[in-house]
C-alpha positions in Angstrom: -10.0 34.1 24.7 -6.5 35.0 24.3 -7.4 37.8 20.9 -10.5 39.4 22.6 -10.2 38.5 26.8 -13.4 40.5 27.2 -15.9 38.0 25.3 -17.2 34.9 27.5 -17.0 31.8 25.5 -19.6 29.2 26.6 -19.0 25.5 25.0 -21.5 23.5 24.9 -20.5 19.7 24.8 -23.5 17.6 24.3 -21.3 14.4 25.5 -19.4 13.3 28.5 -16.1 14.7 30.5 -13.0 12.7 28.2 -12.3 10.5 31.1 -15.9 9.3 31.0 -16.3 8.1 28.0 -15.2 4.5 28.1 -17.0 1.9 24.9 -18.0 -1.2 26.2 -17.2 -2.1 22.0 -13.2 -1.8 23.1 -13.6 -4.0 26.0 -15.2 -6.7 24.3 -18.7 -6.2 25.4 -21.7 -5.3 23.5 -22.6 -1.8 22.2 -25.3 -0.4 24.6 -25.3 3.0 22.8 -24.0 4.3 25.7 -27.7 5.7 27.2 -28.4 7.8 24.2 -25.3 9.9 23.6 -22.5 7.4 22.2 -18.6 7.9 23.6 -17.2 7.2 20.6 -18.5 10.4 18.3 -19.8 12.7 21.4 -17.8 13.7 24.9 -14.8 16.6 25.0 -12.0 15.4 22.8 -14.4 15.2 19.9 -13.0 12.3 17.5 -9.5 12.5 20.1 -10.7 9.6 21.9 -9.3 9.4 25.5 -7.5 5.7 25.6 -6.9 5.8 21.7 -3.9 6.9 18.9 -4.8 9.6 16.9 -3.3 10.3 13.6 -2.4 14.0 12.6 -2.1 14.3 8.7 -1.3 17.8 7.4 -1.6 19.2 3.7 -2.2 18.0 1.1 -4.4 16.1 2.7 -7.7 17.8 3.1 -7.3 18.8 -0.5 -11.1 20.6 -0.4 -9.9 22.8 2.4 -7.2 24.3 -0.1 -9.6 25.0 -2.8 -11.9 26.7 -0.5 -9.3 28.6 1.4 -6.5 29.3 -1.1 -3.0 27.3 -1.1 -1.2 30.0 1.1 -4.1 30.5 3.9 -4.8 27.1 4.4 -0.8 26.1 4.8 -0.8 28.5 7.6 -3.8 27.3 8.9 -2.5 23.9 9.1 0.7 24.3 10.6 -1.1 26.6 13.3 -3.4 23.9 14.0 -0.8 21.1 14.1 1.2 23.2 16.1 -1.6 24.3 18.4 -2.6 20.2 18.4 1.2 19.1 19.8 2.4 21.8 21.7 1.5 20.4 24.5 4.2 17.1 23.6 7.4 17.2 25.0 8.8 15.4 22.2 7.6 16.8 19.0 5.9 14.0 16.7 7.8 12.4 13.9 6.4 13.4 10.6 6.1 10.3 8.0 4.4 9.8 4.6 5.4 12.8 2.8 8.1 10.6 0.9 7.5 7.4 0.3 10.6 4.5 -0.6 11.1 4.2 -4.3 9.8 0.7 -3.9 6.6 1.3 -2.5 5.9 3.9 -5.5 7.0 1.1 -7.5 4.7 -1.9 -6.2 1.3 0.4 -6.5 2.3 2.1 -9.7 2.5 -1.8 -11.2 -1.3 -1.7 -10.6 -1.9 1.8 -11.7 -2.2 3.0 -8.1 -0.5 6.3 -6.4 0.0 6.7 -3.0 -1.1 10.4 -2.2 2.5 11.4 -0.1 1.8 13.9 2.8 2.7 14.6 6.8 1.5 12.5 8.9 2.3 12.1 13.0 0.8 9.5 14.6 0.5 10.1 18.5 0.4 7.4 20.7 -2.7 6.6 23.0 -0.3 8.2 26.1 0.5 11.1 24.0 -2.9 11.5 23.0 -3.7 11.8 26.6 -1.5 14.3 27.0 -2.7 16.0 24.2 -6.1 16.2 25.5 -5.6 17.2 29.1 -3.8 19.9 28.0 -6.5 21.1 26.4 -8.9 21.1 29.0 -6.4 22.5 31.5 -6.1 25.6 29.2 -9.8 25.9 28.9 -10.9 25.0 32.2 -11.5 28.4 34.1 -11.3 30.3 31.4 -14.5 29.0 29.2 -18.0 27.9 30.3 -18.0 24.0 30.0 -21.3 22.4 29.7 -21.4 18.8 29.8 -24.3 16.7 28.7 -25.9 20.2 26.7 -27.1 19.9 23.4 -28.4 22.6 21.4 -31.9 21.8 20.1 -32.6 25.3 18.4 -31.3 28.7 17.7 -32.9 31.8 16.1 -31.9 35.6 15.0 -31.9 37.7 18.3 -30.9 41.1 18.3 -28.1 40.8 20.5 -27.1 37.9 18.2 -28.5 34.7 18.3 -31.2 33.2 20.6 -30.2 29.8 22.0 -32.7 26.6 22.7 -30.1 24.3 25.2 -31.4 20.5 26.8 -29.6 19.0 29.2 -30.4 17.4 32.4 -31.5 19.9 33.9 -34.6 20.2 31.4 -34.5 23.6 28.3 -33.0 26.9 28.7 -32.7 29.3 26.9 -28.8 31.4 25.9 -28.1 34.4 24.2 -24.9 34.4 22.3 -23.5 37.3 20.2 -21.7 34.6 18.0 -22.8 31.1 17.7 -19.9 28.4 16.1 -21.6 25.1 15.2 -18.8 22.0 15.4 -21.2 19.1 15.8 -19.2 16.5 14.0 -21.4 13.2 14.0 -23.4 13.8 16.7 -24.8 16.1 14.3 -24.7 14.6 11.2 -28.2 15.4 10.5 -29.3 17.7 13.8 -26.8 20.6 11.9 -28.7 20.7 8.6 -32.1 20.9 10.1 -31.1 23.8 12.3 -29.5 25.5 9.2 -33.0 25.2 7.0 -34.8 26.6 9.8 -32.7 30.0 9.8 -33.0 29.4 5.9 -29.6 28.4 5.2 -29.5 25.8 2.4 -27.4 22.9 2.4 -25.8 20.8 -0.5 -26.7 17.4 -0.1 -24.2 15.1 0.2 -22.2 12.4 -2.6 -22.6 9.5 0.0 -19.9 6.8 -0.5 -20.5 3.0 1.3 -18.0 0.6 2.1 -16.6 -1.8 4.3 -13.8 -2.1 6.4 -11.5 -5.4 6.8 -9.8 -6.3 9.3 -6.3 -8.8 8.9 -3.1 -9.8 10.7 -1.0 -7.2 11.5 1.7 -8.1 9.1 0.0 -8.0 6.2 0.4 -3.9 6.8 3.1 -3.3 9.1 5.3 -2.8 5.7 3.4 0.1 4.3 1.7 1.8 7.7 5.6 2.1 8.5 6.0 4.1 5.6 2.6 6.0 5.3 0.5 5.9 8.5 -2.6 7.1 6.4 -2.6 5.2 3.2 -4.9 7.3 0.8 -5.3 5.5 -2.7 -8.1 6.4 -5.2 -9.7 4.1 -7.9 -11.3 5.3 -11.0 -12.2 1.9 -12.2 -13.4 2.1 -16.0 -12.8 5.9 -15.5 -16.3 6.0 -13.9 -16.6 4.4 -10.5 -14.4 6.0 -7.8 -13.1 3.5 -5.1 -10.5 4.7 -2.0 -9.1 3.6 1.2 -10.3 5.2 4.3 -8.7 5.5 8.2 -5.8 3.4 7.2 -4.6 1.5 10.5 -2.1 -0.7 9.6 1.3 0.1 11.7 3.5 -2.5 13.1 0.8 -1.9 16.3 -2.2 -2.3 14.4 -5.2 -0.7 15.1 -9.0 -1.3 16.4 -12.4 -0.8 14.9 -14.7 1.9 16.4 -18.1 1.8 16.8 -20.2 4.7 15.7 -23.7 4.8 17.2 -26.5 7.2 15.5 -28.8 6.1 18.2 -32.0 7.9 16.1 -30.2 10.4 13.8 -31.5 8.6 10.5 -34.7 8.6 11.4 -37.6 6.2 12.8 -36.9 3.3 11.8 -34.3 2.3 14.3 -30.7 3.0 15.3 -27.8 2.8 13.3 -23.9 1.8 14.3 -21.0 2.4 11.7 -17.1 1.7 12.0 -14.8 3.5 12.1 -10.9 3.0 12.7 -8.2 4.2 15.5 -4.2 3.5 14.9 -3.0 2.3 18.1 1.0 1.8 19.1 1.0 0.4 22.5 -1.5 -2.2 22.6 0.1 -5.5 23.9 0.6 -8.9 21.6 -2.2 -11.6 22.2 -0.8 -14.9 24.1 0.1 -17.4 22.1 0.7 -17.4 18.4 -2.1 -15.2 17.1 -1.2 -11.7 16.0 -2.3 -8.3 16.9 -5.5 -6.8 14.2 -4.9 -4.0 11.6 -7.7 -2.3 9.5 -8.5 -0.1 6.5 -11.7 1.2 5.0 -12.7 0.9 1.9 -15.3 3.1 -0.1 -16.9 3.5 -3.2 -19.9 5.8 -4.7 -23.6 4.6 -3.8 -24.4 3.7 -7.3 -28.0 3.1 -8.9 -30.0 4.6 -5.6 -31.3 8.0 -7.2 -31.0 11.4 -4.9 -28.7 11.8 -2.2 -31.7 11.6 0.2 -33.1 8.5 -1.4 -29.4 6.8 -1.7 -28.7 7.0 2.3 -32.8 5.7 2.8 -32.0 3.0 0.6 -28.9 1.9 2.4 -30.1 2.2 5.5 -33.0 0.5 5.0 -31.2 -2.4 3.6 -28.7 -2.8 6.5 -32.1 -2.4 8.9 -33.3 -5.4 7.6 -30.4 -7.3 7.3 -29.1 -7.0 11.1 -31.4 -4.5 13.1 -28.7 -1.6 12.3 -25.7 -3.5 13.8 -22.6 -4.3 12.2 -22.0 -7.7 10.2 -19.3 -10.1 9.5 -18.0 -12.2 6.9 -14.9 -13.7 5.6 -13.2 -12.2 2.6 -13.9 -15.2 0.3 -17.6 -15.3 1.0 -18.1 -11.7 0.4 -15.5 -11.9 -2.7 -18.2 -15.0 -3.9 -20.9 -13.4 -2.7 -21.6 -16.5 -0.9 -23.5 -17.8 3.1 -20.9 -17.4 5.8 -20.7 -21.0 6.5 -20.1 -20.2 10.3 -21.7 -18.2 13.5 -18.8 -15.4 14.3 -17.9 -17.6 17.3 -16.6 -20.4 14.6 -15.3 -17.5 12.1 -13.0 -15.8 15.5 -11.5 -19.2 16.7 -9.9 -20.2 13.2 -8.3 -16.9 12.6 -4.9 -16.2 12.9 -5.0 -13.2 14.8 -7.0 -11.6 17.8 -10.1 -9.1 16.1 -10.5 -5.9 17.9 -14.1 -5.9 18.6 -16.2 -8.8 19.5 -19.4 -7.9 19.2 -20.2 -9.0 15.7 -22.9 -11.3 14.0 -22.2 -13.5 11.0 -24.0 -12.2 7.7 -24.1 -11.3 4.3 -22.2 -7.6 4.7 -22.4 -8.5 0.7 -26.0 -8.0 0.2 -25.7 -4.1 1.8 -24.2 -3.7 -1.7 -25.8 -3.1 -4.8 -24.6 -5.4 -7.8 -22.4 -2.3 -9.2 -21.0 -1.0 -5.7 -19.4 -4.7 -4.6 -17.5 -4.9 -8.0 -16.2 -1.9 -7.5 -15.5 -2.6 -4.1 -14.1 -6.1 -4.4 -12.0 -5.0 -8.0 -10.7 -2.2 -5.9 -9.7 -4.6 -2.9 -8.0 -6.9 -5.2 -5.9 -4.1 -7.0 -4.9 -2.3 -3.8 -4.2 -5.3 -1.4 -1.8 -7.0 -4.4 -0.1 -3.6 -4.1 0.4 -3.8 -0.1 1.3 -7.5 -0.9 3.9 -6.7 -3.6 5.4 -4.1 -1.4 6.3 -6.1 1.4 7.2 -9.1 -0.4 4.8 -10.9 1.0 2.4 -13.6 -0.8 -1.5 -14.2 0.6 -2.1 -18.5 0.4 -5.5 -19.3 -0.5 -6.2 -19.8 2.7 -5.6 -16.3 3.8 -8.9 -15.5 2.3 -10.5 -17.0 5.2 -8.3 -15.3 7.5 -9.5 -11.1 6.6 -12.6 -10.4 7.9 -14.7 -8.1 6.3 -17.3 -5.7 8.6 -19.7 -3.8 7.5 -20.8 -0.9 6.9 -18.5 2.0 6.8 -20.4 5.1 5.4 -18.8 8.5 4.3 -19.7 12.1 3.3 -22.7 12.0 5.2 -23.2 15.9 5.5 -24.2 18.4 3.7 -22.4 21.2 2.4 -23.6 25.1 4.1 -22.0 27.8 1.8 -19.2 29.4 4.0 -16.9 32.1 3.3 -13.4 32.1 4.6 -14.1 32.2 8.1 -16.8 29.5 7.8 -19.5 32.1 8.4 -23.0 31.3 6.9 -23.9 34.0 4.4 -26.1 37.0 4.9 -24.1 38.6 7.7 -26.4 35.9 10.0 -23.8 35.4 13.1 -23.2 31.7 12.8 -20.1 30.0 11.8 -20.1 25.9 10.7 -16.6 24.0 11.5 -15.0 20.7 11.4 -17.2 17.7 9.7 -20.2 19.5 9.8 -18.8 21.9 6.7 -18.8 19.4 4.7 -15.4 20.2 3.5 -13.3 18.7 5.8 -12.2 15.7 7.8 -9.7 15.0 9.8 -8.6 16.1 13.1 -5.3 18.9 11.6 -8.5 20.2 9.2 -11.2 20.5 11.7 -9.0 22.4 14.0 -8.1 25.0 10.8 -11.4 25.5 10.2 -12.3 26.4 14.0 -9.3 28.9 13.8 -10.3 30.4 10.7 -13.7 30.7 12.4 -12.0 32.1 15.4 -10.2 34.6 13.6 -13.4 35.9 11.8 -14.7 36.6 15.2 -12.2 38.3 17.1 -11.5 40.3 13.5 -15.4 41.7 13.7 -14.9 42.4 17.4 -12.1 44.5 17.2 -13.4 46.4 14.5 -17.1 46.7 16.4 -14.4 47.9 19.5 -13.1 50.2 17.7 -15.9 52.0 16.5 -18.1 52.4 19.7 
């Protein structure tokens, strides 16, 4: 808009407005699914949840995103998206993480761990507010915003491409001279299709499973202080790859997310995975217990066969284990591979702190897990929480295995990979550009935004060129 004021730009959001996306999950209700189109991974904001923190983490972080773009692109590309994501603060964000104390380096390294050291800001759920309402302000009169749109199909037109949009109002059809797909979860599996139809192929994806656990605050304050996004990686017997994922563990804490697929995965029923927000100004529980913190933890789907085959296998398992909804046990039955013996009501009253979510059931989150990925998973727990236990001085009784809570599942690399050249255009001239998670090369919300600005500047680049020679 500001490159090329001539060109309408129509955005097509196939969620809610950001101040209506409220999750019954983060008020301690049960997850409806939201009627369809869950507020947690659809609505304007995309993954900047309205009510959340966010966390910002730069370069090297995103490491794929150099090797596609080149080290000196993508460094301008991120500190153009970072600055574009908190210019709207009028207190620029303190950057953290990107050198960490001697004695943290010191407490993994006596496990054979290394903390990856990068930028990080971590924006408060106010700031994040900010943040987005900025946003929309600058776009609002200035872009087409359609609410509750999702685009269902798309074809080669010669004006560009030919549009297929359902929303309330039933199908219409758009023409588009350039058509920029950043579906993100929603469409985790929706993008892919659409590519094979226009007969671009897709590299399936290296799925990783995992599961996220959730402890006292304390245990993490020490090392969220230092690095907001912990990012440690495993190679356990130089063959299974374990890491850390959405690392929420500041003084403040942070909540679970739930992530609902509704149908994405196919027939045989929905789907909900976690996910996990920093927060900074949630308030202490009354009496004693302490606020929750949080980290993923993933490893490579072992023994399943194809990509394809691996996520059906899975999924299949968790179907039948709980209907598609998350599970809950306590660390030393999933350690033991051993019954919960409690209902979730039991397991939340002896705990020492206050869990984030509450709609749970108690279960065997051990048996989503082949025999190969729960070693890896609870070898890689062991190692890495010794590390975070070492650094703060702090020692875990043996009771404290009763006190982490381990949910499940958490799921990663999802989507497939579209070939994409440096502006994340599809090949063979075709007028469609692929951004953010659905490129398969990037997460995060710094990296999603330099890939929709690399995309951005591909099209005004063409523009002025086609300008130029009319």
């Amino acid at each position: 808009m500001n490159e090329q004021p001539g060109l309408r730009v129509l955005l097509l959001e196939a969620g809610r407005a950001y101040r209506r996306r409220p999750c019954p999950v983060d008020c301690g209700f049960h997850c409806t699914g939201c009627a369809g189109v869950c507020n947690v991974i659809s609505g304007f904001g995309g993954s900047m949840h309205y009510g959340d923190g966010a966390k910002l983490s730069q370069l090297p972080s995103g490491r794929r995103l150099t090797d596609h773009l080149g080290g000196l692109r993508a460094d301008e590309l991120c500190q153009q998206a970072y600055g574009w994501l908190t210019g709207a603060l009028t207190v620029p964000p303190v950057l953290v993480g990107q050198a960490v104390s001697p004695g943290a380096v010191a407490a993994f390294a006596a496990d054979g761990l290394a903390l990856r050291e990068y930028p990080v800001a971590v924006l408060s759920e106010s700031g994040l507010r900010t943040v987005i309402e900025s946003l929309h302000t600058e776009l609002d009169g200035r872009a087409i915003l359609w609410h509750g749109s999702e685009l269902t199909g798309a074809e080669l037109d010669r004006a560009g491409m030919r549009l297929t949009v359902r929303n309330v109002a039933g199908v219409r059809q758009v023409t588009a001279g350039r058509l920029v797909l950043a579906t993100g979860r929603r469409g985790v599996t929706a993008t892919t299709r659409l590519l094979d139809t226009l007969g671009i192929p897709s590299q399936p994806p290296d799925m990783s499973v995992g599961i996220r656990l959730e402890m006292p605050a304390p245990l993490l304050a020490a090392i969220g202080a230092e690095h907001p996004d912990v990012k440690v990686t495993q190679h356990l017997d130089g063959r299974q790859k374990v890491k850390t994922f959405c690392f929420c563990g500041g003084p403040n804490g942070g909540r679970i997310k739930f992530t609902h697929y509704h149908d994405a995965f196919g027939p045989g029923g929905p789907v909900i995975t976690l996910d996990g927000h920093e927060t900074l100004e949630r308030h202490q529980p009354d009496g004693h217990r302490h606020l929750a913190a949080n980290f993923g933890l993933l490893c490579q789907a072992t023994g399943r066969g194809t990509p394809a085959a691996a996520l059906g296998s899975f999924l299949t398992g968790y179907r039948e284990l709980s209907g598609g909804r998350p599970l809950v046990q306590s660390l030393r039955a999933f350690l033991t591979r051993t019954d919960t013996p409690a209902s979730w009501e039991e397991i939340r009253t002896r705990l020492s702190f206050d869990p984030s979510v509450a709609d749970l059931v108690a279960g065997r989150v051990d048996r989503l897990f082949a025999d190969a990925e729960h070693a890896a998973l609870a070898t890689g727990f062991r190692r890495l929480m010794d590390s975070i236990l070492r650094h703060s001085g702090t020692l875990l009784p043996d009771s404290g295995l009763d006190d982490i809570l381990v949910i499940g599942p958490e799921l990663e690399s999802l989507w497939a990979t579209p070939p994409l050249d440096d502006g994340f255009q599809v090949p063979r001239g075709l007028p469609l550009h692929v951004t953010g998670d659905a490129a398969g090369i990037a997460q995060g919300i710094v990296q999603a935004a330099m890939t929709g600005i690399a995309a951005a500047n591909a099209i005004t680049r063409t523009h002025t060129l086609a300008g130029a020679t009319r």
